[in-house]
N, C-alpha and C positions, 0 to 999 in steps of 0.2 A: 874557829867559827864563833864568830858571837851570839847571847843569848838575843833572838827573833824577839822584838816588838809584834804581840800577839795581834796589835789594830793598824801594822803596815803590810802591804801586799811584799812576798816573798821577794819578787824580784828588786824591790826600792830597797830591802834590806841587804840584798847581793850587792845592789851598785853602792849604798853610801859605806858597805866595808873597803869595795875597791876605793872608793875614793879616797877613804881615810889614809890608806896604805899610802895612796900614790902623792897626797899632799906629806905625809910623812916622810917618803923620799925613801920608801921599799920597796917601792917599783917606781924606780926612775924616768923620767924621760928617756925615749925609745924601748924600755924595758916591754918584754913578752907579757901579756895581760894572759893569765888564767882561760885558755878556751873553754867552750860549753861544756863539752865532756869532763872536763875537769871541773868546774863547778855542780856540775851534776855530782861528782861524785864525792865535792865537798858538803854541799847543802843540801843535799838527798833530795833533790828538788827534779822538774821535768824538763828536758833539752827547749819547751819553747820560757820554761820561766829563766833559765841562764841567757837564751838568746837577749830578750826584753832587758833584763838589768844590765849587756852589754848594749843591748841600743841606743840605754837611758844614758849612755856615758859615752855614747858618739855623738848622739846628738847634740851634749852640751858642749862637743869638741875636746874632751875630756882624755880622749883615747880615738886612734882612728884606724883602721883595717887595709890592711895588705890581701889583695885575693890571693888567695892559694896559702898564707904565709901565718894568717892570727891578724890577733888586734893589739896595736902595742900605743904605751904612751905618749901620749902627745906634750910637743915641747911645752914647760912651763912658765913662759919668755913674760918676764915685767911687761904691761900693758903700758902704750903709750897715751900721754894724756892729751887730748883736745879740749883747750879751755875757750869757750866763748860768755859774753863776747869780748874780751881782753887782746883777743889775737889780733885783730884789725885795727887797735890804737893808734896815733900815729906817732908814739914814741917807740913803736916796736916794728915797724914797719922798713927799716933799713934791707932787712933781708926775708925771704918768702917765709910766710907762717909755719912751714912744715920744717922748713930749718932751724928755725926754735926747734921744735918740737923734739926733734931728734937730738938735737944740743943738749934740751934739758931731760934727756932719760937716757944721754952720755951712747947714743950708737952712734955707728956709723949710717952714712945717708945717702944712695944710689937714686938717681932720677933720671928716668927716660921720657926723652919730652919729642916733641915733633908738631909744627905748625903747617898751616898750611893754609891758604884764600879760597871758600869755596860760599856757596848761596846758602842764606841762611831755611831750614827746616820749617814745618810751620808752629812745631813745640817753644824751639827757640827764639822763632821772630815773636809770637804773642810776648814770653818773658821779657823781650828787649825791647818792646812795642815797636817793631820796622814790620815791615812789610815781607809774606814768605818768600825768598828766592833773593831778596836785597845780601850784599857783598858784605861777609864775615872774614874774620881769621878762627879758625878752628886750631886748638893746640890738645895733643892728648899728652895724657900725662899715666907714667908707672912708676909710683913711689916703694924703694925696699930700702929697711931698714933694719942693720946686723944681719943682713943679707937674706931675709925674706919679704917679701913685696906685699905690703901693710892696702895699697891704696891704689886706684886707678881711678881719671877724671878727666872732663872733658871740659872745656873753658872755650865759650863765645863769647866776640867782640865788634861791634857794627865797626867797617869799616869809613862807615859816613862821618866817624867820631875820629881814629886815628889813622885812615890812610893818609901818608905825606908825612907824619910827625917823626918823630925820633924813639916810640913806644911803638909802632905799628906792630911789631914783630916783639910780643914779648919778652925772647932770649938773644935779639941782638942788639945793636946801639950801647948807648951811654947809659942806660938805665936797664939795661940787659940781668934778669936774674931777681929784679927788686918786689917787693911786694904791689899787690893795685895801686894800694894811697899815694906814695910814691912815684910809680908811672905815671899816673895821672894827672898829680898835681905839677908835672913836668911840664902839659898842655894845657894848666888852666883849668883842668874839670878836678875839683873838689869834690870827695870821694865822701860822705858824711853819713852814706847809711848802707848795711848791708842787713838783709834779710834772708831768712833761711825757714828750708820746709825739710823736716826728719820724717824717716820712716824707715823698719826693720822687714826684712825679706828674706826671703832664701834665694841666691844667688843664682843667677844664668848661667847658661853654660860655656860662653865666652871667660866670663867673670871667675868659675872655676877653676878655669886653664890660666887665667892670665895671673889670678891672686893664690894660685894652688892652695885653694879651700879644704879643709879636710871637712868629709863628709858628716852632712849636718851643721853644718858651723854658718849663721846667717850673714847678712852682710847690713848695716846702715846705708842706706843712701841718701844727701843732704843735695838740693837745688838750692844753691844760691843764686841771690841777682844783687848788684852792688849799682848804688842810685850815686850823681853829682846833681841834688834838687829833685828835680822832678824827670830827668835823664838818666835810662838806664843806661851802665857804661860794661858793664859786664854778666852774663850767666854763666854758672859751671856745674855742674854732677857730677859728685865726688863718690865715689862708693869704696867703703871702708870694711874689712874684715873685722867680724862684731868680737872674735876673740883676740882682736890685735890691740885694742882701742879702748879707754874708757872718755867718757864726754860730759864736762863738768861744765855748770851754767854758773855765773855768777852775775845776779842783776840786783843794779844798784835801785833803793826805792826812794822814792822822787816825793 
């Protein structure tokens, strides 16, 4: 046990020993984490101050809990990086964003995709500025990477823009698999701006099942909408596991 910082609350001083330990790599990933009882009877402390510095270390996803079983470590898997806005150049644009992504933090890269033609919502028609109920392609998307699933997203497309073309369907044709810029400049709509709206959340419970969350663990969610002029040509909502991910800006100043 280490000597207690007299000006930090008992239980902050329980969780950042665990922590220390488990970046150290003395209690590994999946390793049994110290139950209450046993921190009680390390740090002479009360069964709700053990609980609490176990909380503080679920919540950062730090550790996560088994009912009936304890709380053991949670994997310590290299964070993938999302760089914006670099990712939508159109030197990098051969292959989907996320395929980078995976390339460059050397996993492997499982995608479950599925489209389908259905009437646009009225969240989505405002972003694409059509009218609610006018003709979409809907594609969802579940991205896993080294074999746990980092990402799940949704991507609208007015079909006023490509039914009939050779992009309508974005994982078949000749252009099957490729990034936007690329699809599009396939029909002529030049792809020149993408914008994006961030915000952090705690996860639904669709989103838990689908991203197997460990409890506490938030999620980013990013609304894009991808302009050719003054035409929007695409919306998507991405939602991202906050401990999967880091997200790095880099803007050039003009």
């Amino acid at each position: 046990m280490t000597e207690r910082d007299t000006y930090k609350p008992m239980y902050l001083v329980i969780a950042e020993d665990l922590r220390t330990k488990i970046k150290s790599g003395e209690l590994p990933p999946d390793a049994q984490v110290p139950s209450e009882r046993a921190l009680c009877a390390t740090w002479a402390c009360s069964a709700i101050t053990a609980r609490r510095a176990l909380t503080e270390l679920r919540n950062e996803g730090t550790i996560y809990t088994l009912r009936g079983k304890g709380a053991f470590v949670s994997s310590q898997k290299r964070p993938l990086i999302r760089v914006a806005p670099d990712r939508f150049q159109r030197t990098n644009n051969h292959v989907a964003a996320y395929r980078r992504e995976a390339e460059k933090s050397g996993t492997d890269i499982k995608v479950d995709w599925e489209t389908e033609r259905t009437e646009a919502p009225a969240e989505v028609a405002e972003r694409l500025g059509i009218d609610e109920g006018d003709p979409i392609t809907e594609t969802s998307y579940r991205i896993s990477m080294g074999g746990e699933p980092v990402s799940m997203s949704l991507a609208w497309e007015p079909l006023a823009i490509t039914a009939g073309t050779e992009i309508e369907l974005p994982h078949e044709g000749p252009h099957a698999g490729k990034g936007i810029v690329p699809r599009f400049d396939a029909i002529g709509r030049h792809v020149d701006m993408e914008e994006e709206f961030l915000r952090a959340r705690m996860p639904e419970r669709h989103e838990i099942v689908q991203l197997k969350c460990p409890p506490g663990v938030p999620v980013i969610e990013i609304w894009q909408t991808f302009w050719a002029g003054d035409l929007a040509v695409e919306v998507a909502k991405i939602i991202f596991r906050a401990d999967r991910y880091d997200f790095r800006y880099r803007m050039p100043i003009h």
